[in-house]
C-alpha positions in Angstrom: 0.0 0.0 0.0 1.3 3.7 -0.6 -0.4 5.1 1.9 0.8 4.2 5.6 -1.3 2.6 7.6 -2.3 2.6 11.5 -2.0 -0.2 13.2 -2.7 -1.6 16.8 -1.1 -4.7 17.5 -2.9 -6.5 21.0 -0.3 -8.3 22.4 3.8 -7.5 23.1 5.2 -11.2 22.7 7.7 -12.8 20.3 4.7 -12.4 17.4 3.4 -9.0 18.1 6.6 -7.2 18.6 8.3 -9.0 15.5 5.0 -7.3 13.6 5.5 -4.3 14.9 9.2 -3.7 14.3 8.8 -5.0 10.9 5.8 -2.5 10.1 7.2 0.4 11.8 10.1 0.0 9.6 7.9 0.4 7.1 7.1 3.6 7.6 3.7 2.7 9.4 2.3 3.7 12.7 2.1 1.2 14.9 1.2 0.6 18.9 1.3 -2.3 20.6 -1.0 -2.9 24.0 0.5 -5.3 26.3 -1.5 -6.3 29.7 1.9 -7.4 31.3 3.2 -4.3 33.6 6.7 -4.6 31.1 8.5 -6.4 28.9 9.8 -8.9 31.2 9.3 -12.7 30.3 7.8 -15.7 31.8 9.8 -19.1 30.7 12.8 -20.5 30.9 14.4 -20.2 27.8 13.3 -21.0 23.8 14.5 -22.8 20.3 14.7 -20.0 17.2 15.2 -22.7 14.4 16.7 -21.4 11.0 13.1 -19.9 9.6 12.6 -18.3 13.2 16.1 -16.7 12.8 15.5 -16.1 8.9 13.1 -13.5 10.3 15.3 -11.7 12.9 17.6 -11.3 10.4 14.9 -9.0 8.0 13.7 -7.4 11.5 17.3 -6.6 11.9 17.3 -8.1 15.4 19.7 -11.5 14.5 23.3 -10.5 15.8 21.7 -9.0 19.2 20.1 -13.0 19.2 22.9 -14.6 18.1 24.9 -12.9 20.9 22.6 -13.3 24.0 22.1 -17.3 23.0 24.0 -20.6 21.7 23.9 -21.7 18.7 24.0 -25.1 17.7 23.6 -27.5 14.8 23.0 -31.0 16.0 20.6 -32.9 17.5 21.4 -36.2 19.1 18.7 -38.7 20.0 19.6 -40.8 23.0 17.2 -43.9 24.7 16.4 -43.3 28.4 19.9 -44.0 29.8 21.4 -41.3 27.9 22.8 -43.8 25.3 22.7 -41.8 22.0 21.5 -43.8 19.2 21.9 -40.7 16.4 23.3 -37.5 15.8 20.8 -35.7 13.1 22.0 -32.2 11.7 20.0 -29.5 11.4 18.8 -27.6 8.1 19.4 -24.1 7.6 17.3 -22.0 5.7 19.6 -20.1 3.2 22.4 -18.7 4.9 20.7 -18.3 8.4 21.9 -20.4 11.5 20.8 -23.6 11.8 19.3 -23.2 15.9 19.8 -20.5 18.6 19.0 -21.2 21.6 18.3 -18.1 23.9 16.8 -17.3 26.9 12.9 -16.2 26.8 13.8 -13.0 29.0 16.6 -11.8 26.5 14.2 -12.8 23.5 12.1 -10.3 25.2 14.1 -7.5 25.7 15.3 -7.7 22.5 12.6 -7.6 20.4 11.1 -5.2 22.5 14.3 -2.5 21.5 13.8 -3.4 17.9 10.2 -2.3 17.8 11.5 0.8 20.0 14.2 1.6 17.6 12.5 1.3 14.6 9.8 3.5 16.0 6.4 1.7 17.5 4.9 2.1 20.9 4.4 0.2 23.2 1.8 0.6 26.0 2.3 -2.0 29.1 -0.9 -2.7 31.5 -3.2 -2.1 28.7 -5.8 -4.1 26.9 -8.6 -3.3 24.6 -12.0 -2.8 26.3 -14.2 -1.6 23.3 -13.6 -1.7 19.4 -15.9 -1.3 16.5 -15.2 -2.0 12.8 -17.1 0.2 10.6 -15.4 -1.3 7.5 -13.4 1.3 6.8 -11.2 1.5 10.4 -11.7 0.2 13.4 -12.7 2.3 16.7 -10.5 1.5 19.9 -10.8 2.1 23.5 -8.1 0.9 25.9 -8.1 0.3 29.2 -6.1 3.3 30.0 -8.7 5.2 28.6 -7.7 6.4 25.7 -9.2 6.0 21.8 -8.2 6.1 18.4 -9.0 4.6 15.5 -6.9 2.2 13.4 -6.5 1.1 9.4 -6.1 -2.6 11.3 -5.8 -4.6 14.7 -4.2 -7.7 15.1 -4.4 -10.1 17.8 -1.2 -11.5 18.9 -2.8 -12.2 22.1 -1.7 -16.0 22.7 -3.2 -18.8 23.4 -5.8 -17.5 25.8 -6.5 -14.9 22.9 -9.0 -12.2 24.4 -10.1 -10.8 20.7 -10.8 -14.5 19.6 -12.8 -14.3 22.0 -14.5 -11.1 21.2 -14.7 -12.4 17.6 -16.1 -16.1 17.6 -17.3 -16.6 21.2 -16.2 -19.7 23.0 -16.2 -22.0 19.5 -12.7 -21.8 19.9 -11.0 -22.5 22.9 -7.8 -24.1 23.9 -7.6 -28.1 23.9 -5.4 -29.9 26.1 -3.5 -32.5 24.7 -3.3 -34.9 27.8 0.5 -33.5 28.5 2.0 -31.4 30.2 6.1 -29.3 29.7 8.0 -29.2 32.7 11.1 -26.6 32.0 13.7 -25.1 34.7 17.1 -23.8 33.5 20.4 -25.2 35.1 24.0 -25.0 34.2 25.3 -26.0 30.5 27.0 -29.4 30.7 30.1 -29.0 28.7 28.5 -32.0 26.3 25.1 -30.4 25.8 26.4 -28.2 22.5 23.0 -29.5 20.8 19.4 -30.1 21.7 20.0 -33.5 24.0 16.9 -35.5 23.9 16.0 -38.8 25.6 12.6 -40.3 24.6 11.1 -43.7 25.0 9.9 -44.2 28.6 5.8 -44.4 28.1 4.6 -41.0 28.7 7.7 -39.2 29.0 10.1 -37.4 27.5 13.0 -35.2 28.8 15.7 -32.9 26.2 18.2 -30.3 27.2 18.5 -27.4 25.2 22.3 -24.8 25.7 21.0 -21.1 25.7 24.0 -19.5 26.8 27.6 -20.8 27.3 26.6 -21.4 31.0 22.8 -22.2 31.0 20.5 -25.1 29.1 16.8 -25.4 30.0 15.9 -29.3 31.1 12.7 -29.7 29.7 10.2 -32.7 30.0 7.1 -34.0 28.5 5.0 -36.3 30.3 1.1 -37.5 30.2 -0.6 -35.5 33.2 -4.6 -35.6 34.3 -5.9 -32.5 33.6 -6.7 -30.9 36.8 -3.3 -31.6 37.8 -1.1 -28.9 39.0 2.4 -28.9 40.6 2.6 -28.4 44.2 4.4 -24.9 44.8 6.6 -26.2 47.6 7.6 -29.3 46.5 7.8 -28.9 42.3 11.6 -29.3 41.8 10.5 -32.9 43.8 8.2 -33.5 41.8 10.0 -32.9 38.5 12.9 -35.3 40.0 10.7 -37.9 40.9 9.2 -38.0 37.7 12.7 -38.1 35.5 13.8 -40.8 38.0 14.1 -43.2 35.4 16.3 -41.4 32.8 20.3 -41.5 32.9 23.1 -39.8 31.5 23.0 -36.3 31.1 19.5 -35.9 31.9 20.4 -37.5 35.2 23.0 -35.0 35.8 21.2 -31.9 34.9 18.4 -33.2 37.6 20.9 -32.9 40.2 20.5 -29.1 39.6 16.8 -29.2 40.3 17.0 -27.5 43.8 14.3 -24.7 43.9 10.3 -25.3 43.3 10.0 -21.5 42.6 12.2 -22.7 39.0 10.5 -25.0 37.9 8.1 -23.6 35.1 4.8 -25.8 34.7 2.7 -25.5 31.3 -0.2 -27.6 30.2 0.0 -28.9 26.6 -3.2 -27.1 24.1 -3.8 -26.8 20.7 -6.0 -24.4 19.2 -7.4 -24.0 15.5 -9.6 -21.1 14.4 -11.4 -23.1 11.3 -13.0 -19.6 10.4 -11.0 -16.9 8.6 -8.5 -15.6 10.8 -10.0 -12.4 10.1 -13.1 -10.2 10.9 -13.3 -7.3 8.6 -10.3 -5.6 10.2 -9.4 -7.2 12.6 -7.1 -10.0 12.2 -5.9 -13.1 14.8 -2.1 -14.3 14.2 0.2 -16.5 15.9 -1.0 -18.6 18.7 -4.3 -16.6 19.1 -5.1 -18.6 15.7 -3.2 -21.8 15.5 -1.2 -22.9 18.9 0.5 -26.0 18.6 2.2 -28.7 20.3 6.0 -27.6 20.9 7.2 -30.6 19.7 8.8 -29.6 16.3 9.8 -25.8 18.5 8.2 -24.1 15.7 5.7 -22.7 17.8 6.6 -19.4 18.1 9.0 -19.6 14.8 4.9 -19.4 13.2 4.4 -16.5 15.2 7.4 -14.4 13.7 6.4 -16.1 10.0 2.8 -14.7 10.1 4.6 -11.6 11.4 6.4 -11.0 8.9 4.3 -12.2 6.3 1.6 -10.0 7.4 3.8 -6.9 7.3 4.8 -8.0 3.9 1.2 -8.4 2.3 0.5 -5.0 3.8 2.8 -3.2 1.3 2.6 -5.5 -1.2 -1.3 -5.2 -1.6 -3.5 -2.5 -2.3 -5.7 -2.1 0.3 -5.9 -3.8 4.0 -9.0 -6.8 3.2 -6.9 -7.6 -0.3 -3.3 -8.3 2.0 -5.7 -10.2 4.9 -6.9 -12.6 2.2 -3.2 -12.9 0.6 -1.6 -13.2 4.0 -3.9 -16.2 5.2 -3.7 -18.2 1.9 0.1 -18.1 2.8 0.3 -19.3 6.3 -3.3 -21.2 7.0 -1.2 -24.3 5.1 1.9 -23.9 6.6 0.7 -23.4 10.2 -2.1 -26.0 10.0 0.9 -28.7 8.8 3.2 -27.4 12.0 0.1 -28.3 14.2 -0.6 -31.6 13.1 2.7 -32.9 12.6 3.6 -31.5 15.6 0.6 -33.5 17.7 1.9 -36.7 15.6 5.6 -36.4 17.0 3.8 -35.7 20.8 2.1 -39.1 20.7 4.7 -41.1 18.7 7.1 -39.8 21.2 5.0 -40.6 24.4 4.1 -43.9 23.1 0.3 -43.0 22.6 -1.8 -44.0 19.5 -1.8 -42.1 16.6 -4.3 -42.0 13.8 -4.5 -43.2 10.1 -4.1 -39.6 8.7 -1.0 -38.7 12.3 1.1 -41.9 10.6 0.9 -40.3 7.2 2.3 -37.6 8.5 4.9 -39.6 10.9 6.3 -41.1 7.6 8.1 -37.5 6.5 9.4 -37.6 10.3 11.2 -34.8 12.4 14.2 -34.5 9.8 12.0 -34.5 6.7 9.7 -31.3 8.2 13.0 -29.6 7.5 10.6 -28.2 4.3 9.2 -25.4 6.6 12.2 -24.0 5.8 11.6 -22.8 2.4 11.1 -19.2 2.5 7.6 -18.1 4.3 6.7 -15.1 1.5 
């Protein structure tokens, strides 16, 4: 479009902030609303494959990740003991690194100084309490009590999504996969220069992931009920007992888990927003559309892909409904093959049944979903 446009991004994570940056340099206007009192991060620590990284190089944000994280290149399988039974190399989408592995609080602040630099706002403890789409723009009040009105709002508002909620009601809500992630950060192991997972105990899984030269996150997958919730005192217990069974490195790492308030407990959902992603003009991205199951870490790698796809179609197209239609034909595919194969891997790995259409999938395997790598635009 010649014209720049106004835009009001709900939601200052990984997705929204990569959007922002990458429309504000641009030349649009752009403000992101974020309900979280700053930029601050809950997690542990996160995977940017090559296509996530592809896209912090075009935002202009790759060095800063690069040098706040660990890159790596290989991914070794192991059986519960810690006996590796393969060493898979990763693919690199064209001259990007193959993995960086960084820690969610540094992801944060990052992104967060790219959108400042290249010129969005960003409002903290704020949230939209009234919009109206007339069509032409949209009408906003935030909770701060301020309005304005906007060429376009996009919901990169997570999982919990409070605008798919405002769009389509309860039809879509998250789905929980019967699993759970268990993640605390600990000190590198001087072997751990890859992803380190061990699989093959029913129900469980457990991988270490380098984010710095010091620290890897020890993460673990197991089936949990689904009212079940850590104990606050007694987590770090709770995670040992349950990794009892693994050895090797995965065994050493637990040694490190000391301190329940570390421990970072997440249950496992999916969502899918069947409908059009968007209403008029207002438009649902990242996992506010189409959470998935970490298992192929392209979770938020999606979010910065309809990012910057989105900001792409926006100048490329001209006027906002015409780059909404072009923007989902791209990534409704894309994101909807992420999810399922991602769900396949969770059950093949756990040792849960998978169905006719899951084992389809199954056969192009982790390795083979390397062709999410081709360029997103």
């Amino acid at each position: 479009m010649a014209t720049p446009l106004r835009v009001l991004i709900h939601g200052g994570g990984i997705g929204g902030l990569t959007l922002a940056t990458a429309l504000a340099r641009s030349g649009h206007t752009v403000q992101v609303a974020e309900v979280r009192d700053g930029v601050e991060a809950l997690g542990v620590g996160i995977i940017q494959p090559s296509n996530a990284l592809h896209v912090m190089r075009e935002i202009g944000a790759l060095d800063a990740c690069l040098e706040a994280g660990f890159e790596w290149e290989i991914l070794t399988i192991c059986d519960p003991t810690g006996t590796p039974l393969a060493k898979i190399p990763q693919p690199r989408m064209d001259d990007a690194p193959s993995n960086n592995g960084i820690p969610r609080p540094e992801l944060a602040r990052i992104l967060a100084e790219a959108a400042s630099a290249a010129g969005a706002s960003v409002s903290y403890r704020t949230t939209i309490t009234e919009l109206s789409d007339d069509g032409a723009g949209v009408d906003v009040t935030l909770s701060d009590g301020s309005s304005a009105r906007w060429d376009l709002v996009v919901g990169f508002d997570g999982i919990g999504s409070p605008l798919r909620k405002r769009l389509y009601g309860d039809t879509y809500t998250p789905e929980y996969t019967g699993f759970a992630n268990w993640r605390v950060t600990v000190p590198r192991l001087p072997e751990v220069q890859g992803v380190v997972m061990s699989a093959g105990n029913e129900d469980a899984k457990a991988l270490l992931t380098p984010i710095t030269d010091e620290l890897m996150y020890l993460g673990a997958v197991f089936g949990e009920e689904p009212d079940f919730r850590p104990d606050p005192e007694r987590a770090h217990e709770e995670l040992v007992e349950r990794l009892a069974a693994f050895g090797g490195p995965v065994a050493e790492a637990v040694k490190h888990v000391t301190d329940p308030a570390a421990v970072v407990y997440s249950r496992i959902s999916q969502v899918t927003v069947e409908e059009p992603w968007h209403v008029g003009r207002i438009v649902l991205a990242g996992d506010a559309a189409h959470a998935s199951a970490p298992q192929l870490a392209q979770g938020a790698a999606m979010a910065v892909e309809d990012a910057l796809v989105l900001a792409r179609s926006l100048d490329a197209e001209a006027d906002v409904p015409a780059a909404l239609a072009a923007w989902e034909a791209r990534r409704r595919p894309r994101a909807m093959f992420v999810q399922s194969l991602s769900r396949a891997v969770l059950k093949q790995e756990t040792g849960n049944p998978t169905t006719p259409e899951e084992d389809e999938l199954l056969k192009i395997g982790i390795p083979g979903a390397a062709h999410v790598l081709v360029k997103p635009y």
